[in-house]
C-alpha positions, 0 to 999 in steps of 0.5 A: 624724940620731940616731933612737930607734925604737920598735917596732923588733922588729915586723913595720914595725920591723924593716923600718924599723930596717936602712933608716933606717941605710942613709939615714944616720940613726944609732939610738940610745937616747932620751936620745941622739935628735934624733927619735924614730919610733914603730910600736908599738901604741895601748896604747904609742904615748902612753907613747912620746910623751910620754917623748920629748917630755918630753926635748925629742925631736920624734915621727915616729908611725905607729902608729894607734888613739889619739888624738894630740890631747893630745900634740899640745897638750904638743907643741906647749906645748914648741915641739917638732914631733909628726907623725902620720901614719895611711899613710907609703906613698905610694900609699896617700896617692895613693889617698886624693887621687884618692878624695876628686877622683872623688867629687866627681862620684860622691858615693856611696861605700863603702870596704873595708880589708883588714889582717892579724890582728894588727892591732888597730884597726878600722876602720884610720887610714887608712880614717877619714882617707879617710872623712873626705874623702868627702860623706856619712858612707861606711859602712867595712868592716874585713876581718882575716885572715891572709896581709894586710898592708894593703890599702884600696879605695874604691868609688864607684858611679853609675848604669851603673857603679863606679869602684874606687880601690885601694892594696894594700901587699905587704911594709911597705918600702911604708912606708919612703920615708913615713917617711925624707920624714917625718923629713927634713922633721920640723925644719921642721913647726910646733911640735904636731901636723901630721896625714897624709902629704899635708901634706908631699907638698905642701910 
């Protein structure tokens, strides 16, 4: 698949460019693309989107921070797929399964992000996305320093005891598999938005 990236001289891009032409994709400029995959930031990801959906180019997004709703209404006005997703690794979706079964019998929970300072968000996609499948309104807490990369933990207590759930992603070729399912999968997705990882993990 020809495959115009966005954010290929960050800290995920520059993970993601070598590996997308080692599964055979080939990176081109967005008149070319028959895709396009953006990891830049919420200042840029809009302006992104909709310029490759204005040339008829579907989206593969993973960056956070915006809200994907109007493009996803272009998206879907043009007939052509928008997939956002907040985590493309797949632990952390895992994570976030298993989170949302264990409080059904532990309702009360917290959740901890832990991300690197460059990141601009807070609280973290996916940290919402996770909130959003707990009882309650579970309160996030945001940590930025140096040294992370991304790391998210729920914790869910009961009387007598704390089940923690943890994903902790080491280096941003976590990321990948995310990204080359997302892409496989991208031509066969209902025209406009389709939201998380999960949703293809159960296809």
């Amino acid at each position: 698949m020809k495959v115009v990236l966005f954010g290929a001289g960050g800290k995920v891009g520059s993970v993601l460019a070598p590996a997308l032409e080692a599964a055979g994709h080939e990176l081109v400029e967005l008149p070319e693309a028959e895709a396009m995959v953006d990891f830049t930031s919420p200042e840029a990801v809009e302006g992104n989107v909709l310029a490759a959906l204005e040339q008829g180019v579907p989206c593969v997004v993973g960056t956070t921070g915006w809200d994907p709703g109007p493009a996803g209404a272009v998206a879907a006005e043009r007939a052509l797929q928008l997939f956002v997703a907040p985590n493309f690794a797949i632990g952390a979706v895992l994570m976030m399964r298993l989170a949302a079964e264990a409080a059904r019998f532990l309702p009360r929970a917290e959740i901890v992000e832990l991300h690197g300072e460059a990141k601009k968000d807070a609280p973290s996609g996916t940290a919402k996305a996770t909130a959003e499948l707990l009882p309650g309104d579970p309160p996030v807490h945001s940590v930025r320093l140096p040294g992370l990369v991304a790391h998210q933990e729920v914790l869910l207590g009961g009387d007598g005891q704390l089940l923690t759930i943890r994903h902790d992603a080491y280096s941003r070729e976590a990321y990948v598999p995310g990204v080359l399912l997302a892409l496989e999968r991208l031509p066969a997705l209902p025209p406009g938005l389709t939201l998380g990882l999960a949703t293809l993990l159960e296809a």
